[in-house]
C-alpha positions as CSV (number, residue, x, y, z in Angstrom):
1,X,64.5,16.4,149.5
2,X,61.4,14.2,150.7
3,X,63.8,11.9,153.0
4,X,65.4,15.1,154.7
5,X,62.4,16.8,155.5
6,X,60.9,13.9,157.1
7,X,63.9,13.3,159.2
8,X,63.2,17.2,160.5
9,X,60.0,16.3,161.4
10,X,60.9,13.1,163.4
11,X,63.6,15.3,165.2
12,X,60.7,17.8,165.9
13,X,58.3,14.9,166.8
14,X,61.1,13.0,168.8
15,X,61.2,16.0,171.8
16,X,57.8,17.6,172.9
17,X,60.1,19.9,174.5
18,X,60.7,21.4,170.4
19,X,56.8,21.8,170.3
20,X,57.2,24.3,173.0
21,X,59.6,26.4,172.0
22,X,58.2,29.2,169.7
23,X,61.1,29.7,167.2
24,X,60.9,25.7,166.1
25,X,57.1,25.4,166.1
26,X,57.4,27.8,163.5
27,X,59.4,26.4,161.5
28,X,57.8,23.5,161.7
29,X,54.3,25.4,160.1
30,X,56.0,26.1,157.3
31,X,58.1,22.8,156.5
32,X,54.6,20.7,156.8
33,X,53.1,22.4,153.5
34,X,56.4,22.1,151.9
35,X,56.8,18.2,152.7
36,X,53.1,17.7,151.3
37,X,54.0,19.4,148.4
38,X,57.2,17.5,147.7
39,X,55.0,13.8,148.6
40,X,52.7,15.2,146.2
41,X,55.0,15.9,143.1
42,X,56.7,12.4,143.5
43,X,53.5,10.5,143.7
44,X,52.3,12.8,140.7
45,X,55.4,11.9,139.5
46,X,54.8,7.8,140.1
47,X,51.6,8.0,138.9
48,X,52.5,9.4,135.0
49,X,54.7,6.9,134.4
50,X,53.5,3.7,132.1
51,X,52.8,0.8,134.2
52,X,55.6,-1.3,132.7
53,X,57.7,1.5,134.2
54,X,56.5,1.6,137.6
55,X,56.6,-2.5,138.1
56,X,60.2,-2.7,136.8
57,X,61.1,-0.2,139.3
58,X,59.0,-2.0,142.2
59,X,60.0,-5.8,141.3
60,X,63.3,-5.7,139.8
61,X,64.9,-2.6,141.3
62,X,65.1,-0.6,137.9
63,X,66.1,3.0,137.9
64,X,63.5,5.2,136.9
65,X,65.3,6.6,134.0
66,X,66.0,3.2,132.6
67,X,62.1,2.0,133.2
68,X,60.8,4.9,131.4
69,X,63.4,4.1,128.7
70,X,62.7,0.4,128.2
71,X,58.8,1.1,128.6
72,X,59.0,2.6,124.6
73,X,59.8,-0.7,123.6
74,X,56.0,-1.4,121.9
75,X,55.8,-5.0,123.3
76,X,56.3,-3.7,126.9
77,X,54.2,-0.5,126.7
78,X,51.1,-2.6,125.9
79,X,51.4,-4.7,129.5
80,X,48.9,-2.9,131.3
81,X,48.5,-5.4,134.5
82,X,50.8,-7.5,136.7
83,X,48.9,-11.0,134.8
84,X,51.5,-11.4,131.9
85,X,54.7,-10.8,133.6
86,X,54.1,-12.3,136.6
87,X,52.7,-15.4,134.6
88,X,56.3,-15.4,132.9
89,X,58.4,-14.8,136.4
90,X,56.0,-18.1,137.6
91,X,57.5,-19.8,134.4
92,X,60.7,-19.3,134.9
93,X,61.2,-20.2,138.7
94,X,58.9,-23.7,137.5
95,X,62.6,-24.0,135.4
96,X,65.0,-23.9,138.1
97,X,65.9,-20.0,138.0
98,X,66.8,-18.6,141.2
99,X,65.3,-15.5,142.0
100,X,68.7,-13.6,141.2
101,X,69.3,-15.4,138.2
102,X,65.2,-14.1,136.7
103,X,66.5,-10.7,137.6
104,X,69.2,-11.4,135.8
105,X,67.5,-12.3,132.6
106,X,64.7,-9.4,133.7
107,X,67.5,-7.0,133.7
108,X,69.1,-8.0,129.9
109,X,66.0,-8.8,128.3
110,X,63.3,-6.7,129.8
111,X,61.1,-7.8,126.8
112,X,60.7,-11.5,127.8
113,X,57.6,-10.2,130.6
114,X,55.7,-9.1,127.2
115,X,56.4,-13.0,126.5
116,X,52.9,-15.0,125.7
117,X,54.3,-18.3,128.1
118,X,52.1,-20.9,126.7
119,X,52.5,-20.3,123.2
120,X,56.3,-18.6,123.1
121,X,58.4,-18.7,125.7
122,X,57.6,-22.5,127.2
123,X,58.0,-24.2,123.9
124,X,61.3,-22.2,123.7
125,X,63.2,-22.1,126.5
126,X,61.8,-25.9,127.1
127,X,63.8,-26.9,123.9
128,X,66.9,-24.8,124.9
129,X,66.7,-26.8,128.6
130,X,66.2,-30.3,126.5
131,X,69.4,-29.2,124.5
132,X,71.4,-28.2,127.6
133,X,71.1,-25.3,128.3
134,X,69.6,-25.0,131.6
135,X,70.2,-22.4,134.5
136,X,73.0,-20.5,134.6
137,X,74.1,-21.4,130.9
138,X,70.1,-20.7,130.2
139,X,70.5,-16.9,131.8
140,X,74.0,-16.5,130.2
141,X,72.8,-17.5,126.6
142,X,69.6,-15.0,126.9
143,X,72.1,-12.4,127.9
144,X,74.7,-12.6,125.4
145,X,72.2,-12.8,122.4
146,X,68.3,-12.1,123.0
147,X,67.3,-13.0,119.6
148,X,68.2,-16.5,120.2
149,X,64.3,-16.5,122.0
150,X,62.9,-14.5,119.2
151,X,63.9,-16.0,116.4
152,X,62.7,-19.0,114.8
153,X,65.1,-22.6,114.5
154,X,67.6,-20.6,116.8
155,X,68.5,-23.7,118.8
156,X,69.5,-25.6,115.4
157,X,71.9,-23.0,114.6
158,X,73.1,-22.9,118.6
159,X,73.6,-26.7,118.0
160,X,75.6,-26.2,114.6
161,X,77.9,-23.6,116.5
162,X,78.1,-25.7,119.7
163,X,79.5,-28.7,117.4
164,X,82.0,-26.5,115.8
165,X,83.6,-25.2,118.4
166,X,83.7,-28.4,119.5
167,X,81.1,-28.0,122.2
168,X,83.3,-25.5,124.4
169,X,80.0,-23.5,126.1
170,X,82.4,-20.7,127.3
171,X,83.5,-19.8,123.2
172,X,80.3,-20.6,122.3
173,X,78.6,-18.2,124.6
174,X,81.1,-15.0,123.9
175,X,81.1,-15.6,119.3
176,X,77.0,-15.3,119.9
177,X,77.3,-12.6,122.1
178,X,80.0,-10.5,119.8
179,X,77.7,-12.0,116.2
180,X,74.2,-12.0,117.4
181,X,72.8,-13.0,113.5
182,X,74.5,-16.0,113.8
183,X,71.5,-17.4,115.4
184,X,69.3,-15.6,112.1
185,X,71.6,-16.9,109.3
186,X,70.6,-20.0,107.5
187,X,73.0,-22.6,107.9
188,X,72.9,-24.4,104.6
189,X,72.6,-21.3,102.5
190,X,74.9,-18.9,104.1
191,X,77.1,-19.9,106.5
192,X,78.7,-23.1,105.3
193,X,79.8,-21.3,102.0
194,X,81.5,-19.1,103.4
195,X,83.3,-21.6,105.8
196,X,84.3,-23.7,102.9
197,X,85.7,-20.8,101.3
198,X,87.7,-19.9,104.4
199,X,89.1,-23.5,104.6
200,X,90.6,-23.4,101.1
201,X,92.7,-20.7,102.4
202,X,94.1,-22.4,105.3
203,X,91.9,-21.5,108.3
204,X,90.5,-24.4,110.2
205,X,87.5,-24.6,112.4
206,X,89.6,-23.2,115.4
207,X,91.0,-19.9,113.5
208,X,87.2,-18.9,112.3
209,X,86.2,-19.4,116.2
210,X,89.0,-17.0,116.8
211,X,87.9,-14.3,114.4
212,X,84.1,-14.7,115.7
213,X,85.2,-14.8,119.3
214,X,87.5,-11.3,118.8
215,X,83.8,-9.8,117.5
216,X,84.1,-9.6,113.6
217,X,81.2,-9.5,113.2
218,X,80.8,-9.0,109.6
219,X,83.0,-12.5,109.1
220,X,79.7,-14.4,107.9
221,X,77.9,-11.6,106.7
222,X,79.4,-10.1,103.9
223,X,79.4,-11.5,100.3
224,X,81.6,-14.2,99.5
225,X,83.6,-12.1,96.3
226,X,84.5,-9.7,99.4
227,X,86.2,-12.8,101.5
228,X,87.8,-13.8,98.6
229,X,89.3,-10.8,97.7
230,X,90.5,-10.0,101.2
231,X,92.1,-13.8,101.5
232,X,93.8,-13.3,97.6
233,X,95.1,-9.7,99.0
234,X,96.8,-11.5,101.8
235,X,98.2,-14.0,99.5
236,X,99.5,-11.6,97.1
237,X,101.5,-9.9,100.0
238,X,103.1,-13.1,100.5
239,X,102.0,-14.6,103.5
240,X,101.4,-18.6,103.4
241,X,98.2,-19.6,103.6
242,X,99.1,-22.2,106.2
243,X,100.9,-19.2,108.8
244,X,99.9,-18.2,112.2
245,X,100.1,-14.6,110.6
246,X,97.6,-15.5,107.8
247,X,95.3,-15.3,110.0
248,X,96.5,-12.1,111.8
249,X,96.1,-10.1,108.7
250,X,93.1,-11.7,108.2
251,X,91.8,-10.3,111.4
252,X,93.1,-7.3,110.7
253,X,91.8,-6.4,107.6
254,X,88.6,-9.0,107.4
255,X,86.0,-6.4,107.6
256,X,87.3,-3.9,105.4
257,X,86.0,-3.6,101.4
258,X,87.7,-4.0,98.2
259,X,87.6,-0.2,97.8
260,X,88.8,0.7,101.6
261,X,92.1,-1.6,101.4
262,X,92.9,0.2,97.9
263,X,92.3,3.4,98.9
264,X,94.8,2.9,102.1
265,X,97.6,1.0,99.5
266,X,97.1,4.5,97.8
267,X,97.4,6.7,100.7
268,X,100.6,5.0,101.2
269,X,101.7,5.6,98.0
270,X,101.3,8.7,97.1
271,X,101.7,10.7,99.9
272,X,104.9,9.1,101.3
273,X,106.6,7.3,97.8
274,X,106.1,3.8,99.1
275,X,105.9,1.3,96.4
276,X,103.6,-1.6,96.2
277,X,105.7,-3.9,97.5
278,X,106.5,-1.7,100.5
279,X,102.6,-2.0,101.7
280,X,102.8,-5.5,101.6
281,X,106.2,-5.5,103.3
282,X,105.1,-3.9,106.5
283,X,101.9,-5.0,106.2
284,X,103.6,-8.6,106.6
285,X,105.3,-7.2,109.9
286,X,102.5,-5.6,111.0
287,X,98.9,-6.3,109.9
288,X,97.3,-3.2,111.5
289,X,99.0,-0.5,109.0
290,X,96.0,-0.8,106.9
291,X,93.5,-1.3,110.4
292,X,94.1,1.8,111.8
293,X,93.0,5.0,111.0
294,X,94.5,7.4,108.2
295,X,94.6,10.2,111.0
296,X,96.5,8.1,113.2
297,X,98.7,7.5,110.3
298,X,99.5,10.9,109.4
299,X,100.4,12.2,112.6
300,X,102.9,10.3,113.5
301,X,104.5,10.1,110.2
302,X,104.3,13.5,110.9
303,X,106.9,13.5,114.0
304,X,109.1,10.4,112.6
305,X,109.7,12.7,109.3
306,X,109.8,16.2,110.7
307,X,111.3,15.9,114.3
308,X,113.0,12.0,114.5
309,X,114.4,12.7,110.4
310,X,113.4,9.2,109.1
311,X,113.1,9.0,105.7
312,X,109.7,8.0,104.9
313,X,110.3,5.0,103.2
314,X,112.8,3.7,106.1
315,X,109.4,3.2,108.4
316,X,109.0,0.2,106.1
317,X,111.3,-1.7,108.2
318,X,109.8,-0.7,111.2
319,X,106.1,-0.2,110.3
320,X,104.8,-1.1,114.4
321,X,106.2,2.4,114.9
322,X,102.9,3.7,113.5
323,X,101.0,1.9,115.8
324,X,102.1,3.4,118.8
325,X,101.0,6.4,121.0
326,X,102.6,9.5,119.9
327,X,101.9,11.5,123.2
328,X,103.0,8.3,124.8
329,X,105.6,6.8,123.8
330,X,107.3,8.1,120.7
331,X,107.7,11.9,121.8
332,X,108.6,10.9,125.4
333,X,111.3,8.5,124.2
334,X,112.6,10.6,121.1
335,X,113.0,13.2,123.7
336,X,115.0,10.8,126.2
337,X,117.3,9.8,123.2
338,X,118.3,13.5,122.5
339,X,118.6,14.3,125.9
340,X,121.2,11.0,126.4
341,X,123.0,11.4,123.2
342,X,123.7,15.7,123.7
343,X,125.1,14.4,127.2
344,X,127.2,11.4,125.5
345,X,125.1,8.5,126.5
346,X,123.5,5.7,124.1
347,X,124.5,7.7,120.6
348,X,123.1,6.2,117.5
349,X,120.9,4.3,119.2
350,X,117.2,4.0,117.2
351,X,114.2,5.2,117.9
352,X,112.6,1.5,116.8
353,X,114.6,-0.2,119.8
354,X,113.9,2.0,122.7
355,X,109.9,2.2,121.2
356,X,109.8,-1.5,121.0
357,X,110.5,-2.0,124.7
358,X,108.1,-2.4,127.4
359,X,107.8,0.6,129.9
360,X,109.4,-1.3,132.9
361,X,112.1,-2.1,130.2
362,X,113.0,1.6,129.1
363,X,113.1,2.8,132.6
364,X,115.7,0.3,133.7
365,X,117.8,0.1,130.4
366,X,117.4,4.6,129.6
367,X,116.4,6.0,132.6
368,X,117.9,4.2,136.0
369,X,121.7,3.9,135.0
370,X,121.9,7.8,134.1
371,X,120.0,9.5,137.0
372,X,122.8,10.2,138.8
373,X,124.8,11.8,135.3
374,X,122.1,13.6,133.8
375,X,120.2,15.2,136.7
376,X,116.1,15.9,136.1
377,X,116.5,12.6,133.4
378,X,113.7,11.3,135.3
379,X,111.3,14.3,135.6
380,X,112.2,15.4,131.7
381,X,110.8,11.7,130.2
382,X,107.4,11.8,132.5
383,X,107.0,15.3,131.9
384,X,107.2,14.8,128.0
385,X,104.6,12.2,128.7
386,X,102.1,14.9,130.0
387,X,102.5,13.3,133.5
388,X,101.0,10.3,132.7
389,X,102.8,6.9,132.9
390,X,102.9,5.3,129.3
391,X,101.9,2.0,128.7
């Protein structure tokens, strides 16, 4: 509002001529009170918010919204000068930071300008630069887990995580980022318990990476007589300890408890006759039956029962049918399959093949070759789609 009156009066200002002419004199005695006013509110305005506010908008370009927000932090709301923060800024140039690279930090961690530099962040961020890392891996590991500065014998714990992903910065980097109490958990006492446990079921140092790296975070958190139950669960559904997909299911149901992955077997059970051995079956082709939710479950059991007539028990063979979008992918292509087979194209075929294929895939194998035969083909599948091209 501010910005366009004062380009009204620079138009006004730019011509005497304007200042001459009656009608636009006028207006301009009654835009000047208006423009004072409107000053006046924003610098009323400026003025109530905390000074941590106002100098995170000023120095590092932070909305005013987002200022106000991060000045509640306690830490931050007691700065009442430019002395500490500008003492830290100071600090972290003397490192090697470029100025983009402090805004960078500024702009993840606001709370490191409430930093005392001589007694907490020096010795820190001085032991994290001996260790390597320095600049952009400096900003990068601040970013992806602030704790790491505000916790005690964090860089121990960096270096024990650095070693075990053999020293790869970038994997490193993203399993703090996704677990951010890995830098809080005592090595000796928690964490290498639970990796020995983990190893005596097959999963080396490269497979507990992957888990951490996909953002489970509970993987090191939860009590030990949880893993092992998850881990015997997998074993009793007969997957080898040493497979590619023990680890799958173990990513898929990691995080879950005792009580959860019985209820779901249950669910299963009761409300669609599958035995116990059918869980495990299509849990063995596809780990995320007992991942996803019951609602997603439900409804499209729902539609393979009621409008493709599968028998429920038959979706054991073909569990990944579950998994997929029903406004997507398996009304649309159900509805292709009808319209084919009631014109005498691709009878019989099942509802698990065409599902299974990739988009580009079912156009050219349902779609393309019978265009021409079964005119609207086209607009019927995208339309069952609600106009939106599945994926």
């Amino acid at each position: 509002m501010s910005s366009f009156l004062a380009k009204r009066i620079l138009l006004f200002s730019s011509s005497s001529s304007l200042f001459h002419h009656h009608h636009h004199f006028h207006q301009l005695v009654l835009l000047t009170p208006l423009l004072r006013h409107s000053l006046s509110t924003q610098s009323q305005q400026s003025k109530e918010l905390p000074f941590i506010a106002q100098y995170l908008i000023s120095s590092f370009a932070f909305s005013p919204a987002r200022a106000l927000n991060c000045s509640a932090d306690s830490h931050l709301r007691a700065i009442k000068s430019k002395e500490r923060p500008e003492e830290v800024v100071t600090f972290l140039k003397g490192t090697g930071l470029s100025h983009d690279q402090i805004n960078a930090v500024v702009s993840f961690h606001p709370r490191i300008l409430a930093y005392n530099v001589e007694r907490t962040l020096e010795p820190k961020v001085r032991e994290f630069i001996d260790a390597g890392f320095s600049g952009e891996l400096l900003v990068r590991l601040i970013r992806n887990n602030p704790n790491a500065l505000e916790r005690k014998d964090t860089l121990s714990r960096l270096l024990f995580w650095r070693d075990f992903v053999g020293s790869n910065n970038e994997i490193l980097l993203k399993i703090i980022k996704r677990n951010r109490l890995l830098v809080v958990f005592d090595i000796d006492k928690h964490i290498v318990p639970r990796i020995n446990l983990f190893k005596e079921y097959g999963l080396s140092n490269q497979d507990i990476a992957r888990v951490l790296a996909n953002g489970y975070s509970s993987c090191m958190s939860r009590k030990l007589e949880t893993y092992k139950h998850i881990l015997d669960f997998i074993e009793e559904a007969g997957i080898p300890r040493n497979s590619g997909m023990f680890l799958m299911c173990f990513k898929a149901i990691g995080t879950f408890s005792k009580d959860t992955i019985e209820q779901k077997m249950e669910f299963f059970k009761m409300t669609y006759g599958w035995s116990k051995d059918d869980v495990y079956s299509a849990f063995k082709k596809f780990p995320s039956i007992l991942s996803m939710s019951m609602d997603k479950v439900k409804s499209n059991m729902n539609f393979l029962i009621r409008e493709a007539k599968l028998e429920p028990r038959s979706i054991v063979s073909w569990p990944h049918l579950l998994g997929y979008s029903l406004q997507k992918r398996l009304v649309p292509r159900h509805h292709v399959l009808n319209i084919l087979g009631s014109n005498g194209f691709k009878k019989n075929v099942s509802l698990w093949s065409a599902c299974a294929l990739t988009e580009k895939r079912f156009l050219e194998k349902y779609i393309e070759p019978y265009k021409k035969d079964v005119p609207g083909l086209s607009e019927d599948y995208f339309a069952a789609c609600g106009s939106n091209i599945p994926v």
